[in-house]
N, C-alpha and C positions, 0 to 999 in steps of 0.2 A: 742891199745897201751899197751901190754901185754907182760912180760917175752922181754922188749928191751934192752938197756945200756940204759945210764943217757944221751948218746947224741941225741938217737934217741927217750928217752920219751920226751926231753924235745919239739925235732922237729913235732913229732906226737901231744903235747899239744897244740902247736902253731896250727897248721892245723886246727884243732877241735875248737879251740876259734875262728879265722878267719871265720870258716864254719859256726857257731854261729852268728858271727855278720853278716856275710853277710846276712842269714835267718833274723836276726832282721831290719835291714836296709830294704830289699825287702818288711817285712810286713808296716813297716812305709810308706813307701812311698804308699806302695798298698791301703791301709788302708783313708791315706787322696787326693789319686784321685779317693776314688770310689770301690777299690780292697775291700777285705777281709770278702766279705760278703756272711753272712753261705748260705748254698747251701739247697735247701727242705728238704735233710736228715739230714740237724744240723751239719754238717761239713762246716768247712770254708774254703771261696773262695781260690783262687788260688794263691793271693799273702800271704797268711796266715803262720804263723809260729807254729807250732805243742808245742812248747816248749812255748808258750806265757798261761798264764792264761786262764781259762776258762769265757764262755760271759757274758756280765752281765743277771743280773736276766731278768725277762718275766714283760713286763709291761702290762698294763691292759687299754682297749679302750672303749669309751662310747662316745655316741653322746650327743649332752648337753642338747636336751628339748625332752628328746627319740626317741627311734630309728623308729618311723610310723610319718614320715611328710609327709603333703599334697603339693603335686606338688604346685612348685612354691613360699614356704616358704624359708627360709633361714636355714642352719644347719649346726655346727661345732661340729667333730669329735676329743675329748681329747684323746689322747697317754701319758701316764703316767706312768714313769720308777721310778725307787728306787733313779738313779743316779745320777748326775748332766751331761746330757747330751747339746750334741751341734748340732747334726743332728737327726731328726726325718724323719722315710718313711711310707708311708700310701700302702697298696697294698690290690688289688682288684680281686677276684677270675673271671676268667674270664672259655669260652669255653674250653682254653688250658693248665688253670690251673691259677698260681696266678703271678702275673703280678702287676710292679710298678704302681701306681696312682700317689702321688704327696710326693716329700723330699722337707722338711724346715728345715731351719738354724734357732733354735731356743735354745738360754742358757735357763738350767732349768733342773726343768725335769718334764715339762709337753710341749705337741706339740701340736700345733693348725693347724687342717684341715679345712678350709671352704667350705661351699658350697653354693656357692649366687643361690636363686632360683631354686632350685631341679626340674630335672626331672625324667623320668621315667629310663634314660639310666642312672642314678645317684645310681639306686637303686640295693641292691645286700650285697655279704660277704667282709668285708672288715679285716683287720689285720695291726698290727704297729709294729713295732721293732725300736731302739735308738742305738745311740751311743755316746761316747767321741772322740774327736779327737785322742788318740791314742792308742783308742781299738777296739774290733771286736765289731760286731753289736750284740746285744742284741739275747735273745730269739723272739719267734715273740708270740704276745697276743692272747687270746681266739680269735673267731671270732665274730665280732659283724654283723650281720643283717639290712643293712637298707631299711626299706619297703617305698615307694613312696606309697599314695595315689590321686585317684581321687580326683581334687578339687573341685567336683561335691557331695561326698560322705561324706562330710565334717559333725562335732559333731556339732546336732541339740537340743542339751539339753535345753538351752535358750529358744528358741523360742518353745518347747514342753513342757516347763513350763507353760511361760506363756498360752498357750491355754489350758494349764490344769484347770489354775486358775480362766478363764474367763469363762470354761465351768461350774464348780463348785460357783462362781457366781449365773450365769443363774440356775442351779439347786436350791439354794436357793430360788431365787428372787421368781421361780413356785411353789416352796414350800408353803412362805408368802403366798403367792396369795392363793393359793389350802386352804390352813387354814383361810385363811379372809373369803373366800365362805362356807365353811365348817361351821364358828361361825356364818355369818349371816344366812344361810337358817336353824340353829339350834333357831335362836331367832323367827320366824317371824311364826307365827301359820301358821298351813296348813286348810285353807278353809273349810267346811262342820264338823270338829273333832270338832272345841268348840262351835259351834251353836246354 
């Protein structure tokens, strides 16, 4: 809209404000069916609008009683952003790369993943990213790890305690003993010496 009259800057401003909202309108709507979500390389989907803010910050994911549970346990994965989000995504590094797990509809801005009873196909790299109803999605988080163990392989601290203690015990108890025999055959003359 350069070097025009006053009638055709005014027709070119309109074109351009129109072009504007339409891009605004497309990312709305895109945005809360599912659209605008950044792409591996951190650009945004395809209903996205170039001229919209940049994502919210990177939130940070942790499993709630660490990330090595034994098969069969129960375990929830925290997603937690800066911002007062509405949608949370959990996604899973798979053979072909990274791949949705599970979205919750959660106000806040922490997400709750569950996992009733882990198994082994449970275990793996997982990642979160957030949103606001009407913004792009989030950075996505470090990757968190979660290891599945054998329930066979399970922390035997307790129970190696106590046979610690029961061993240790019995070691005394042959001690006493060893030293009561020890003081009586000191007292008890030996035969033919005081004669």
């Amino acid at each position: 809209c350069k070097d025009v009259s006053a009638t055709r800057l005014r027709s070119c401003l309109h074109r351009e404000l129109e072009e504007v909202w339409a891009g605004l309108t497309v990312y709305r709507e895109g945005t809360r069916g599912g659209g605008g979500v950044p792409t591996e390389g951190g650009s945004p989907g395809p209903n996205s609008s170039p001229s919209l803010p940049d994502r919210l910050p990177k939130p940070s994911l942790r499993a709630e009683n660490g990330s090595v549970v034994p098969r069969g346990r129960n375990v929830t994965l925290r997603c937690r952003g800066s911002w007062e989000a509405e949608e949370w995504r959990l996604e899973k590094r798979g053979g072909s790369g990274w791949s949705e797990t599970k979205t919750v509809r959660q106000a806040g801005n922490e997400g709750e993943f569950s996992f009733p009873s882990v198994t082994s196909h449970d275990a793996g790299t997982y990642r979160c990213l957030y949103r606001h109803s009407s913004s792009w999605w989030s950075e996505r988080s470090d990757p968190l790890e979660l290891v599945v163990t054998d329930a066979a392989a399970q922390d035997y601290t307790v129970g190696n305690l106590v046979r610690l203690t029961l061993a240790g015990l019995v070691l005394v108890l042959l001690g006493v003993l060893l030293a009561e025999h020890w003081k009586s055959s000191r007292e008890q003359p030996i035969p033919g010496v005081l004669g």
